[in-house]
BALUMKOL-615420 format. One record per residue (C-alpha): x, y, z; residue in three letters. Coordinates in steps of 0.2 Angstrom, whole numbers, padded with zeros to 4 digits, always signed. Layout:
<nodes>
XYZALA/...
</nodes>
This chain:
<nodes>
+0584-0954+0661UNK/+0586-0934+0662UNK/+0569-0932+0653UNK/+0562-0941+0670UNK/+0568-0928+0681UNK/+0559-0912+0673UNK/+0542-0908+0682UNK/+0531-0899+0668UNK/+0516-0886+0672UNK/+0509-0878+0658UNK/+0497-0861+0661UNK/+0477-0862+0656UNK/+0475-0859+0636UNK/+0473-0842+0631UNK/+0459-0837+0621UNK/+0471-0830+0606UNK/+0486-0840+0601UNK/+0504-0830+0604UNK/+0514-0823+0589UNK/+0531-0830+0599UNK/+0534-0843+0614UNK/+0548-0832+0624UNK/+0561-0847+0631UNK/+0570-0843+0646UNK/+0581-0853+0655UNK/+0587-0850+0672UNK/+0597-0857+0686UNK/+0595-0851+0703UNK/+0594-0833+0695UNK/+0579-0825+0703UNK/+0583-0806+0702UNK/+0590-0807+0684UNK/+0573-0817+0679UNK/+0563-0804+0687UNK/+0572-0791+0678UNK/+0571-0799+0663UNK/+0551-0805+0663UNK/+0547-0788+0670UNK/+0555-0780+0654UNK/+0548-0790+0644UNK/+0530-0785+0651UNK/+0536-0769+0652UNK/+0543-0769+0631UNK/+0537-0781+0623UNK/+0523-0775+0608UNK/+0518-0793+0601UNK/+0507-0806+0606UNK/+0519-0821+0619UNK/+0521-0832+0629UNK/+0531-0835+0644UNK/+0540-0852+0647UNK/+0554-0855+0658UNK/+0564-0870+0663UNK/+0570-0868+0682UNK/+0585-0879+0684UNK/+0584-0882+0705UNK/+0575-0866+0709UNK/+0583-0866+0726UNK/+0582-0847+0726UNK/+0566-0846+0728UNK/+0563-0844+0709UNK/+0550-0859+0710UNK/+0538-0851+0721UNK/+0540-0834+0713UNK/+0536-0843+0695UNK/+0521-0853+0704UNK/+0513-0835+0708UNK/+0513-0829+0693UNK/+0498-0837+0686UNK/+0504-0832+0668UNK/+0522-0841+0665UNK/+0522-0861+0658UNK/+0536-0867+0667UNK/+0546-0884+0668UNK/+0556-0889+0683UNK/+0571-0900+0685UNK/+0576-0902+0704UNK/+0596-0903+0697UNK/+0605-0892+0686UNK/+0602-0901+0668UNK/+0610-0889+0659UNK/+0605-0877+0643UNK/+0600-0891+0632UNK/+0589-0902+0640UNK/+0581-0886+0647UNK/+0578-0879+0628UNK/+0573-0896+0624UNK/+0560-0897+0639UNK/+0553-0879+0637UNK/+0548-0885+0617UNK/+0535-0898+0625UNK/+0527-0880+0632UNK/+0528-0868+0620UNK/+0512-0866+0608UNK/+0515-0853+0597UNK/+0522-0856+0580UNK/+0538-0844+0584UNK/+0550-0850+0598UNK/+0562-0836+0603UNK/+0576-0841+0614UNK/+0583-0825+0627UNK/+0595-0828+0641UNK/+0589-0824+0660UNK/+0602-0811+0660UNK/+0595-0801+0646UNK/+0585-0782+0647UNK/+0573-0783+0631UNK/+0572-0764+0624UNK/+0556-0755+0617UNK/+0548-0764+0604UNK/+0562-0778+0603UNK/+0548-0790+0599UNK/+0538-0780+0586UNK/+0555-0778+0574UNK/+0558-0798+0575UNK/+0539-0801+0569UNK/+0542-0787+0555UNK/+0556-0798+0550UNK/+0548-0816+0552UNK/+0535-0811+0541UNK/+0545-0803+0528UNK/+0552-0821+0524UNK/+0546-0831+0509UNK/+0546-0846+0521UNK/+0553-0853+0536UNK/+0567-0856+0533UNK/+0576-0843+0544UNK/+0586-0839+0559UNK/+0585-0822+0565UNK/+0592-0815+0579UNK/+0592-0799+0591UNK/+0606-0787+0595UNK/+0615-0788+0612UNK/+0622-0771+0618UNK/+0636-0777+0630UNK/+0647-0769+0645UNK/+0662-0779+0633UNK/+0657-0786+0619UNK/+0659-0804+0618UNK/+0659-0804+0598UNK/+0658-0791+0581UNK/+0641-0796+0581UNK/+0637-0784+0599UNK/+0639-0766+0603UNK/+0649-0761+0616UNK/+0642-0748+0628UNK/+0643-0754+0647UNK/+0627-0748+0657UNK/+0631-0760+0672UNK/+0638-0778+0675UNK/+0626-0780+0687UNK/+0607-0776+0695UNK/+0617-0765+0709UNK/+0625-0754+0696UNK/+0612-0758+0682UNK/+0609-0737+0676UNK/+0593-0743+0667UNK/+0585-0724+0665UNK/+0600-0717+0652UNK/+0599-0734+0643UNK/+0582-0731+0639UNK/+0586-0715+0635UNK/+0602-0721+0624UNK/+0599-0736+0616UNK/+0594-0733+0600UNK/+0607-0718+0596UNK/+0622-0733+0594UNK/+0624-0736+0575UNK/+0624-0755+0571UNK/+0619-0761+0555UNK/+0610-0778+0551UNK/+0622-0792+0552UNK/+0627-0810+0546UNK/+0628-0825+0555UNK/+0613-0828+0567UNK/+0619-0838+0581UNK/+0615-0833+0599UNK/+0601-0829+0608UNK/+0588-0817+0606UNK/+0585-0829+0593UNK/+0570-0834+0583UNK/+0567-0851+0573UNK/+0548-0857+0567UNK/+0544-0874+0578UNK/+0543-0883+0561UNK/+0564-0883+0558UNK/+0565-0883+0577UNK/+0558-0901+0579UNK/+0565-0905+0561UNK/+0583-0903+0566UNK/+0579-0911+0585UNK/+0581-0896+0594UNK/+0596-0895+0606UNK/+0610-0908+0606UNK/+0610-0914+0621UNK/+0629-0923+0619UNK/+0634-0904+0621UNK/+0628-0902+0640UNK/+0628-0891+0649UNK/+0629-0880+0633UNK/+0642-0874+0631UNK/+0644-0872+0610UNK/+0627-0881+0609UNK/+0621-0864+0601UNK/+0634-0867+0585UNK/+0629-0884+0586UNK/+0610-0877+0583UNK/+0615-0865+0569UNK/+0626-0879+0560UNK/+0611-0892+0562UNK/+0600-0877+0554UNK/+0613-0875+0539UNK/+0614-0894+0537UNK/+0593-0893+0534UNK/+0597-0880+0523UNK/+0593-0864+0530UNK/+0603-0851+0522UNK/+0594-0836+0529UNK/+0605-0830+0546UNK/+0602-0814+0549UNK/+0605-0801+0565UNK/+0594-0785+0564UNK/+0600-0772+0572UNK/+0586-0762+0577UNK/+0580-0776+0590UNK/+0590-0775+0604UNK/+0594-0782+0620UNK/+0604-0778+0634UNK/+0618-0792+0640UNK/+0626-0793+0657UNK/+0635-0806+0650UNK/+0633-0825+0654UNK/+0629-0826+0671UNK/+0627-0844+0674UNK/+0641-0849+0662UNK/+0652-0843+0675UNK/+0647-0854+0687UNK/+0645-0871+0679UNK/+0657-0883+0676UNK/+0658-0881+0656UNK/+0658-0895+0645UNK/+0674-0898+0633UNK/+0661-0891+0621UNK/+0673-0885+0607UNK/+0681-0903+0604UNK/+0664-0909+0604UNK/+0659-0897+0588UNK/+0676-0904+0580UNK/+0671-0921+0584UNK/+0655-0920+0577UNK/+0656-0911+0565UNK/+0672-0911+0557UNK/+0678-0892+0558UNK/+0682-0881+0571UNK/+0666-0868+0576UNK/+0677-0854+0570UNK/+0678-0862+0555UNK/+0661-0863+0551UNK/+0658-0845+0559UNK/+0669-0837+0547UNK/+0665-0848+0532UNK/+0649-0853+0533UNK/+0640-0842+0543UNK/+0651-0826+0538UNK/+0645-0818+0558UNK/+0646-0804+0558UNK/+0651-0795+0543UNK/+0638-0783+0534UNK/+0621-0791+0529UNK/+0617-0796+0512UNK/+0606-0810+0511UNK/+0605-0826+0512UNK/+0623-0834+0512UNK/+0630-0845+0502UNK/+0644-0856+0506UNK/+0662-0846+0504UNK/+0680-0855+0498UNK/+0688-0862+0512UNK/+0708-0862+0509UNK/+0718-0878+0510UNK/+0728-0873+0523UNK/+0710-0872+0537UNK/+0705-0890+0529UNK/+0721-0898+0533UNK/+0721-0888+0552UNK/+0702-0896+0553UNK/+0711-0913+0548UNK/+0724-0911+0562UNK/+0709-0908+0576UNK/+0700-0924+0571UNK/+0715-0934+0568UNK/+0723-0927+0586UNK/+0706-0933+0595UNK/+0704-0952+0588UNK/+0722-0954+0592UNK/+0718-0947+0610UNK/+0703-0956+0610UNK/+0713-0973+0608UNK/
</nodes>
């Protein structure tokens, strides 16, 4: 079983419990996840935790994590993928807040501090809030677009420090991506990641549909938390999983579909979100897909 081939080392207990459990997963990406850890320690304003999946850590990631004395980690000797890393990082994290960020991320001052002001502004739990990525090209309407390197050789950290902030963006619908944050009781209550969609690709739909199916209704992005994207480093070199079939198959509709409709990502915030007309016309497309894969199936 995959669950078999992930190693897990947990730090000593803290004295305090963290506000958030920070999940990082990376794969033979040692100088992105230095990067990223170090502005985190450098950013960061809240009380956390640091836990890391390492898939291989062939690059010497594994012994840089072992030296840190301060980062729970879990180690699988293969590349398991997204999922069952997110899945394996859960048995780690202690605080009541997990926060999902990608290796190839820059957190930006106080990142941290705004998601907590927004976790406790909810009635309950039932939330999922996310960062904002500012991107070199903007992978959805959700980012803003302002390149300050594709890389760490070209990365112009200083004038994004400086800069960050000035790009308008106001808060937006349709969490979905990470920097995200959900509490650990509607994490275990939908089962975490989906493990039918590894490597991962579309698993984080899958997560934000699994939320809606439980009932969450709150999906909010705040823009004043933000994060810098060098844009999906490892998803370039993976072999990526026929993950877009796989949301139709199992759930019926397209992700578009339910990004548009359900989720409404990316237009204006205005609370929680409440299910919108879908026209006939994208019920009977969603009815082709499904009908197109059992007869491909046969």
């Amino acid at each position: 079983m995959m669950e078999e081939k992930i190693s897990y080392f947990p730090q000593q207990a803290s004295e305090t419990k963290p506000f958030f459990s920070i999940l990082i997963p990376t794969w033979n990406n040692l100088a992105f996840l230095q990067n990223c850890i170090r502005s985190i320690r450098q950013h960061s304003t809240t009380s956390y935790q640091l836990v890391v999946h390492l898939n291989e850590g062939a690059d010497g990631s594994l012994e840089w994590i072992k030296e840190q004395g301060d980062i729970a980690y879990s180690h699988s000797e293969e590349n398991v993928g997204v999922c069952y890393a997110m899945n394996a990082m859960r048995k780690l994290a202690t605080a009541d807040y997990l926060l999902y960020l990608n290796d190839d991320m820059y957190v930006l001052p106080n990142w941290d501090g705004i998601l907590q002001e927004e976790v406790m502004a909810c009635p309950d739990h039932n939330f999922f809030i996310s960062a904002t990525m500012i991107e070199p090209r903007a992978q959805s309407n959700c980012s803003i677009e302002q390149a300050y390197g594709n890389n760490l050789e070209n990365f112009e950290e200083e004038r994004l420090l400086k800069e960050w902030h000035t790009w308008e963006k106001k808060d937006w619908q349709g969490s979905t991506w990470p920097p995200n944050v959900v509490h650990k009781n509607v994490w275990d209550q939908v089962g975490g990641y989906s493990v039918e969609f590894s490597p991962g690709m579309y698993s984080d739909p899958d997560f934000s549909m699994k939320l809606w199916q439980a009932g969450v209704r709150l999906f909010k992005g705040v823009a004043r938390s933000r994060v810098y994207h060098f844009g999906s480093i490892s998803v370039k070199r993976v072999k990526q999983n026929k993950g877009y079939y796989q949301f139709i198959r199992t759930w019926g509709m397209s992700s578009g579909t339910f990004s548009k409709y359900y989720l409404q990502r990316g237009k204006p915030f205005n609370g929680p979100l409440q299910k919108r007309y879908i026209p006939f016309w994208v019920h009977l497309k969603n009815w082709y897909y499904q009908f197109s894969l059992r007869f491909k199936a046969q």
